[in-house]
N, C-alpha and C positions, 0 to 999 in steps of 0.2 A: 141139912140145909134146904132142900126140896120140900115148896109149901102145899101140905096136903088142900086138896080140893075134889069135891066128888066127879065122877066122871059125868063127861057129858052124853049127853042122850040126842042120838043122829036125828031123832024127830023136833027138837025144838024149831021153834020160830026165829025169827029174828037173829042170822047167826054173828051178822055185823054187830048187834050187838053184846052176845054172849062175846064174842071177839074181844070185845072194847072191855068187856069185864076185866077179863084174861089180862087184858093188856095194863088196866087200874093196879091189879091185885101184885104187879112186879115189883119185886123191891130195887131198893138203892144200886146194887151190884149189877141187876143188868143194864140199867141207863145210864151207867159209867162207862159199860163198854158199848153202848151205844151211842152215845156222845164223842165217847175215843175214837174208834169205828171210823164215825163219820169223819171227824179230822184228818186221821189217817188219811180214808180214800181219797180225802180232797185232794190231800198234797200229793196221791201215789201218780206224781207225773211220771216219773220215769220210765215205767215199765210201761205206760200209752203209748209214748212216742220215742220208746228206746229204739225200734226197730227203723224210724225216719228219720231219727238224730243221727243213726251208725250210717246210715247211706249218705246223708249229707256230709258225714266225714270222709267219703270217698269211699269205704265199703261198696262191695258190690251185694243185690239184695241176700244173696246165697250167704255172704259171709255175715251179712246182718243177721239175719234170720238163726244161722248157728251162737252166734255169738249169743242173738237173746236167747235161745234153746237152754245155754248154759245157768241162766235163770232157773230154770226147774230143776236141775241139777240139784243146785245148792235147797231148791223146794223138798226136793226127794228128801234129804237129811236133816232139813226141818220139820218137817210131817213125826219122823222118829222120834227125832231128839224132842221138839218141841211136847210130844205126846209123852214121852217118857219123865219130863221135866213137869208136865200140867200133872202126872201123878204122883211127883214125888216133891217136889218141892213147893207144890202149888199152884192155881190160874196165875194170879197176881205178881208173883216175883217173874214165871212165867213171859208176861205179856209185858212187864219192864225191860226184863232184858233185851228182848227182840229188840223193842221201838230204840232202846237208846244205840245196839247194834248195829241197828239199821240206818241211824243214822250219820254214823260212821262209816259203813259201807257205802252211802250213796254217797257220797262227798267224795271217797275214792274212787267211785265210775266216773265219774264226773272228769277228775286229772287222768285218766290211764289212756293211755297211748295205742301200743302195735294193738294187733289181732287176739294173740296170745293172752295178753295184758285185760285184757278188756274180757273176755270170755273167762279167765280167773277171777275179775272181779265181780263181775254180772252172777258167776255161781254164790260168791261169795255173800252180796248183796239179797240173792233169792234166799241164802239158810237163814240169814237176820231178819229180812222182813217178812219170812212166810210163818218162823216160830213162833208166832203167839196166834194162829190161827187154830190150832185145838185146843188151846189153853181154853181161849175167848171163847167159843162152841162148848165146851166142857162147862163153863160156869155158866151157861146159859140151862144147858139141864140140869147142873145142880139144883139151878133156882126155880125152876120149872117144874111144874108135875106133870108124869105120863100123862098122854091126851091131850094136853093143850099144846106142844111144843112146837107143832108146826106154823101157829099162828109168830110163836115166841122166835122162832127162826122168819118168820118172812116182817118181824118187826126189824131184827137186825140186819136181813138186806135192804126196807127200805132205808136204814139211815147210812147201809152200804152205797145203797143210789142213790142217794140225796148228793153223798158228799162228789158221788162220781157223774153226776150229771153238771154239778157245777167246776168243779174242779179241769177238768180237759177240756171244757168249753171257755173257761178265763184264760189257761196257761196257753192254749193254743195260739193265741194273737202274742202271747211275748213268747214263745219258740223262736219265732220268726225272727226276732230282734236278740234277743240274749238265752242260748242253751246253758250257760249255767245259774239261770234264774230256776228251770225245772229241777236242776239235781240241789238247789237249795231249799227250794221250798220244799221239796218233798221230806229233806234230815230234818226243818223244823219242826214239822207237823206228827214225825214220829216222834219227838223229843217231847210235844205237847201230850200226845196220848199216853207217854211212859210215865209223864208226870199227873196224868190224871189218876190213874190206876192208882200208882204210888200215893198219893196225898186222900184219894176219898175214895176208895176200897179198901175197909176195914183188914188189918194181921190177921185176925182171927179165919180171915175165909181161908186163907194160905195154911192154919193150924186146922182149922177143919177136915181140909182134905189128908190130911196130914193122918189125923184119926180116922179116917174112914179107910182110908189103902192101908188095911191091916194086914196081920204078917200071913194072913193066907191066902191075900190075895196074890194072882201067878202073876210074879215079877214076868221083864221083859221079854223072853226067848220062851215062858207059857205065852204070854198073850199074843206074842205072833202065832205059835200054833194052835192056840184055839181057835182063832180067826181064819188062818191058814186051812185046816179041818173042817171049816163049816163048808161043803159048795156053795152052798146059795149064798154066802158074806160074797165068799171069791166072786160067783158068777156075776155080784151086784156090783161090786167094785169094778172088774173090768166092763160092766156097762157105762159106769159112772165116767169112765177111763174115754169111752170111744164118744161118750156126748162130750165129757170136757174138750178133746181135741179137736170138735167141730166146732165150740161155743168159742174154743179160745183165736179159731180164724179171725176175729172181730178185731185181735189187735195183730195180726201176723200178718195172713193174705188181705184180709178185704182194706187196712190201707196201700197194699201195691198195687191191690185191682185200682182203688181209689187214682191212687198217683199217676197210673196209666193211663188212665182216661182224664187226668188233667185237675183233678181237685188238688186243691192246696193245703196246707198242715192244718190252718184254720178251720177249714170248711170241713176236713174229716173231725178236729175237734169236735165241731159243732152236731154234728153226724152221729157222732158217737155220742153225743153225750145226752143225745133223743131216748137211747138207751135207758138211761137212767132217770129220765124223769118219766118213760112210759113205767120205769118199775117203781116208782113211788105212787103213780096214781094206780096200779094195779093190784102191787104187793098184796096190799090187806083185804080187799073184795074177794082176789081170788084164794088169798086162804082160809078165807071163812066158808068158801066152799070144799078146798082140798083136804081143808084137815078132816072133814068126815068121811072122805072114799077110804078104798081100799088100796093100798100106797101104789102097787103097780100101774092103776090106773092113771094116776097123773104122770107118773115118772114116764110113762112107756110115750102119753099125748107129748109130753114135751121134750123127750126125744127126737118125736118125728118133726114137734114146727123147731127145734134148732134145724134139724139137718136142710131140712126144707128153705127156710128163711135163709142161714148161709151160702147155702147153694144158689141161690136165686140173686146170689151179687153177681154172678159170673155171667146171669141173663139181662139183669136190668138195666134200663138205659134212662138215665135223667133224674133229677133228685126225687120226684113224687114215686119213681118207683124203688127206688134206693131205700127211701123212708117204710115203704111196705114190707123190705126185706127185715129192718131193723124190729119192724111190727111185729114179724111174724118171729123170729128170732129170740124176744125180749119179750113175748109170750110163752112159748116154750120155757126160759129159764125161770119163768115166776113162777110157773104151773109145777115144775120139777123139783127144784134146788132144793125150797125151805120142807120139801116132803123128804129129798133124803137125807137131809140133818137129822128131821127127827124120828125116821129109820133106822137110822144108825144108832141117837141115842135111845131111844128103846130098846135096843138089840143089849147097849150095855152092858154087861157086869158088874156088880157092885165093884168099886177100886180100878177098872180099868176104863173111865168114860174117858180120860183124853186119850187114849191110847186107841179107842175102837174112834173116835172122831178124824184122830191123827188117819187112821188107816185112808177116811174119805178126802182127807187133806193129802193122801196122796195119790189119787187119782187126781188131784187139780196140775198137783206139783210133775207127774208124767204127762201129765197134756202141756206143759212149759216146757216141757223136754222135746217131744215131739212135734208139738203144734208149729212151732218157728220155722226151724229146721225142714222139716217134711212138706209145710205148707208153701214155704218160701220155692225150695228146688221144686215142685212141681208146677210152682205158678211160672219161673221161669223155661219148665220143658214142657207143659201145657194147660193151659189155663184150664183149658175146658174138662179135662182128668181132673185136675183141683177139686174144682165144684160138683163133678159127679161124685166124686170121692165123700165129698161133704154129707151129698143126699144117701150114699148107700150105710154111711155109718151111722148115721142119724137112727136109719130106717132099723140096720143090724140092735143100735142099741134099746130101740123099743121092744124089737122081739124078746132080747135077753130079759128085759125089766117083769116081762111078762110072764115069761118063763120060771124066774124067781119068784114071780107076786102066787102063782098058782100054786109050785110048790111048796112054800111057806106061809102064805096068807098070814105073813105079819106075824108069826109067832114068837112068844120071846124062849127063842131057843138059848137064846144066848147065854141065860143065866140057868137054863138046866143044863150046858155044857161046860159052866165051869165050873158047878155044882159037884162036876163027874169028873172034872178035870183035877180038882184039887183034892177030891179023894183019892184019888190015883196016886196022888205022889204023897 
């Protein structure tokens, strides 16, 4: 299913629009889920402003903060499931089942009650709606050829920031007025992507993959230990691990800094959602420059402006400096993200690409785990820990990016390890 094309040559001219080629040459399959994608994030109110919804119900921020933590919970067991599912049953049945999942889940956060109640369902809601995220990455490299994938990854976060710079910037003015406008509209818009999928993403991709996960490739408990075996996978993943728990303070700590100092659910909407329209005007320039480095280098830069950028909520004062943090923040994750998607899918294995995606989907899904929780209780025992906190892990995770990028230089280890691995058994 991967359309061959010759590789690019780092000296061309013009890379915006070799870019633009790349991006012509995409078929029907990926602007389905880029289309879906985008609906998706629009509607993903919940998880923005779950953590100011559970405080206005009289939560205190500590027990909010846990409660959303239990969102990655349920991330953690979508990262597997959902990886083990994009290889065997296929992206597309995949990426259905989440969205219609998911929007049953959220309809039930939305009625749950105690503490207990709401932390089982918030996990429950994080394994529905995070399962189709290696599906949806998985069919993006299928359709993709080596070399060009970083562009093809920072296509699908612009229409991730499209839909998320409008999306919390509209719902934020009816938060105000009715919280179960947010847990509605977000099960419809997963209801719309499940039937996008379904209706105009051909069977055939779903039997595709079907043929290709052939019987030698290493079912589930090899592919974790192949992964597991590699240091430098490991090493990159827990970097992956210590930038997601800083990027993800953007919905944790920085709206209770927000709250502190007096901004209202609106004005953070609107705050936030600067985010995503600085990443749809950046997305594509800046991956016509990243896809040609050497992967370390971008990933290690934008480790250090998340850590940097997040950190600098806990100093600035007044929205013009506010807005520089979010600059500096949502340059880091342009420069980074769509390089270690397509890090990862290089690394691939023939037969196990959601399964090595799933892995990166589970450094997001541990930083959901961590980031609320940890963010939360130290913002209540000292702010100012919080934010250094923020800069030293930033900083740690560039080192490690580095440290990986030197030792491997991008090699595809990956598929002369399970070359070795499956003649072993």
């Amino acid at each position: 299913m991967t359309i061959p094309s010759p590789a690019p040559d780092p000296r061309e001219p013009g890379r915006l629009r070799a870019l633009a080629a790349d991006v012509r040459a995409l078929p029907r399959e990926a602007w389905v889920v880029f289309a879906g994608t985008f609906i998706n994030r629009f509607g993903s109110f919940v998880l923005t402003f779950l953590i100011l919804i559970l405080v206005r119900r009289g939560f205190t921020p500590a027990q909010a903060g846990l409660a959303a933590s239990m969102y990655g919970v349920g991330g953690i067991g979508a990262a597997m499931v959902g990886g083990h599912l994009a290889d065997r049953i296929g992206r597309r049945r995949t990426i259905a089942l989440s969205m219609f999942s998911s929007a049953a889940a959220m309809l039930a956060l939305w009625r749950a009650g105690p503490l207990p109640e709401v932390a089982a369902v918030t996990a429950l809601a994080g394994f529905c709606a995070e399962m189709y995220r290696p599906a949806a990455a998985a069919l993006l490299a299928d359709v993709t050829p080596r070399g060009r994938r970083v562009g093809t990854y920072a296509l699908y976060r612009l229409f991730i920031n499209v839909g998320f710079a409008l999306g919390p910037a509209t719902m934020g003015f009816f938060a105000q007025r009715s919280i179960g406008v947010v847990f509605v509209g977000d099960a419809v818009t997963s209801v719309l992507y499940g039937l996008l999928v379904l209706f105009l993403i051909p069977r055939r991709v779903d039997q595709g993959v079907a043929m290709d996960g052939d019987a030698d490739a290493p079912r589930g408990p090899s592919a974790l230990r192949l992964i597991a075996r590699d240091g430098a996978m490991v090493a990159f993943l827990v970097a992956m691990t210590m930038m997601s728990v800083v990027h993800t303070q953007d919905m944790a700590s920085v709206p209770l800094e927000l709250g502190a100092r007096g901004f209202t659910t609106a004005q953070y909407g609107v705050l936030i959602s600067l985010n995503g329209f600085l990443c749809v005007l950046l997305e594509l320039p800046v991956a016509a420059v990243t896809a040609r480095m050497v992967a370390w280098i971008p990933l290690s830069a934008g480790a250090i402006l998340i850590g940097l950028g997040i950190a600098a909520t806990g100093v600035a004062h007044g929205v013009p400096a506010y807005v520089v943090t979010v600059l500096l923040w949502t340059l880091g994750e342009v420069i980074a993200f769509p390089v270690a998607h397509a890090f990862v899918a290089d690394l691939a294995p023939k037969g196990l690409q959601g399964r090595y995606q799933a892995s990166l989907g589970f450094t997001q899904a541990m930083a959901f785990v961590i980031a609320p929780a940890a963010g939360a209780a130290l913002f209540g025992w000292s702010r100012p820990a919080l934010w250094a906190a923020c800069a030293v892990l930033g900083v740690a995770a560039a080192l490690t990016f580095s440290a990986v990028g030197r030792a491997r230089r991008v090699r595809t280890v990956g598929e002369e390890m399970a070359a070795a691995e499956i003649a072993a058994e």
